[in-house]
N, C-alpha and C positions, 0 to 999 in steps of 0.2 A: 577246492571244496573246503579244505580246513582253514585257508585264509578266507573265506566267506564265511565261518563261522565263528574265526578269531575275530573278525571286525563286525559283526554281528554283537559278541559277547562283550567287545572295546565300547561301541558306542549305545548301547543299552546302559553298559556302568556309567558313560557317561552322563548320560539323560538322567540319571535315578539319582548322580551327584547335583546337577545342576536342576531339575525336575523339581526337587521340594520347594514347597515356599520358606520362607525365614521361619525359623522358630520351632519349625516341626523335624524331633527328633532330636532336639537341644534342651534339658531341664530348664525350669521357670528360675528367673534372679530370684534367690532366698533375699533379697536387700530390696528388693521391689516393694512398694507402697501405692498403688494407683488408686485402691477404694479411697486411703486416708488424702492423697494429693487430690483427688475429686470433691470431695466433701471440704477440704479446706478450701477449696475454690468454690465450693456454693457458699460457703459462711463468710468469705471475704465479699463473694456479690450479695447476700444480705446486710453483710453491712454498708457497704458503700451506698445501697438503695435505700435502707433506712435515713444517711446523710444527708441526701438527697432531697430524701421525700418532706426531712425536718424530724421525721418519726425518732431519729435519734442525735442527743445534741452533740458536741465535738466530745463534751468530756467522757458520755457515754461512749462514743464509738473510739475516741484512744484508748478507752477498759479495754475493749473488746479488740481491739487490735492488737493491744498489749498480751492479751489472754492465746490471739493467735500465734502470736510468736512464741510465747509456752511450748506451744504445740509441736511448732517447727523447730522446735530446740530438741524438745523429745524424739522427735521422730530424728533428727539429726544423730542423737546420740544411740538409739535403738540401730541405727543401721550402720554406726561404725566398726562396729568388729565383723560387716560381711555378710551380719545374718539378722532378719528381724523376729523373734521368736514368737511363740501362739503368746506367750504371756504381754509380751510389748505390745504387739497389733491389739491385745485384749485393756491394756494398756491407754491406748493411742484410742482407743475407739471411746474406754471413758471419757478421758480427756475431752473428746471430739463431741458425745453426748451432753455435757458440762457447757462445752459452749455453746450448741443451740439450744440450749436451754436460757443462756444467759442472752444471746440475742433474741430471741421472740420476748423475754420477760424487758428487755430496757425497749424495745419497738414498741410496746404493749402498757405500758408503767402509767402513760397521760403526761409524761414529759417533750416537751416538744419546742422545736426552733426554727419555727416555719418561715420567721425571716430572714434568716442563718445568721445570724449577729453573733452568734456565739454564746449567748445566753438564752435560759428557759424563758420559752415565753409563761408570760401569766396567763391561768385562765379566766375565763369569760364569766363576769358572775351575772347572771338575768337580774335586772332590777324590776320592784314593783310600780 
């Protein structure tokens, strides 16, 4: 009877060790960033689509590439010593406001290289 309830007690503990999924019952990485790594990955796929589209010319979108690397520099430096604090992440999210700001206004401006030559095309003037 009591070896039926010592091995009862053995393989319950076992279950309830190997039973959790990952993560549960482990505190969150203080050095984690997924909002700001998300959002820098929708503003690299605006801009590459802008590229694409012509919407933004080379010189435009190396700003704005340049702008990202900003980004990735801060957040580099925000999560070296281990922890990313409310101020950084408050921080990093300016920063990250700033640049879609900056790519909808160069997509949006009337500049454009729709035959990707690398230079603005000229616009269209209606003649009479």
């Amino acid at each position: 009877m009591k070896s039926t309830i010592a091995f009862s007690i053995f393989a319950l503990a076992a279950l309830g060790a190997q039973g959790q999924p990952a993560g549960v019952g482990t505190a969150p990485n203080p050095a984690a960033t997924p909002r700001v790594d998300q959002r820098e990955a929708n503003q690299q796929r605006r801009i590459e689509q802008g590229e694409k589209s012509g919407q933004l010319t080379p010189r435009e979108a190396s700003r704005l590439e340049r702008e990202q690397g900003r980004i990735d520099r801060a957040e580099d430096r925000a999560k070296a010593d281990g922890k990313v604090t409310a101020r950084e992440r408050g921080h990093l999210d300016n920063m990250q406001d700033r640049a879609s700001r900056d790519i909808r206004r160069e997509k949006h401006d009337g500049q454009r290289d729709l035959n990707h030559d690398g230079r603005k095309d000229r616009p269209r003037v209606a003649r009479p």
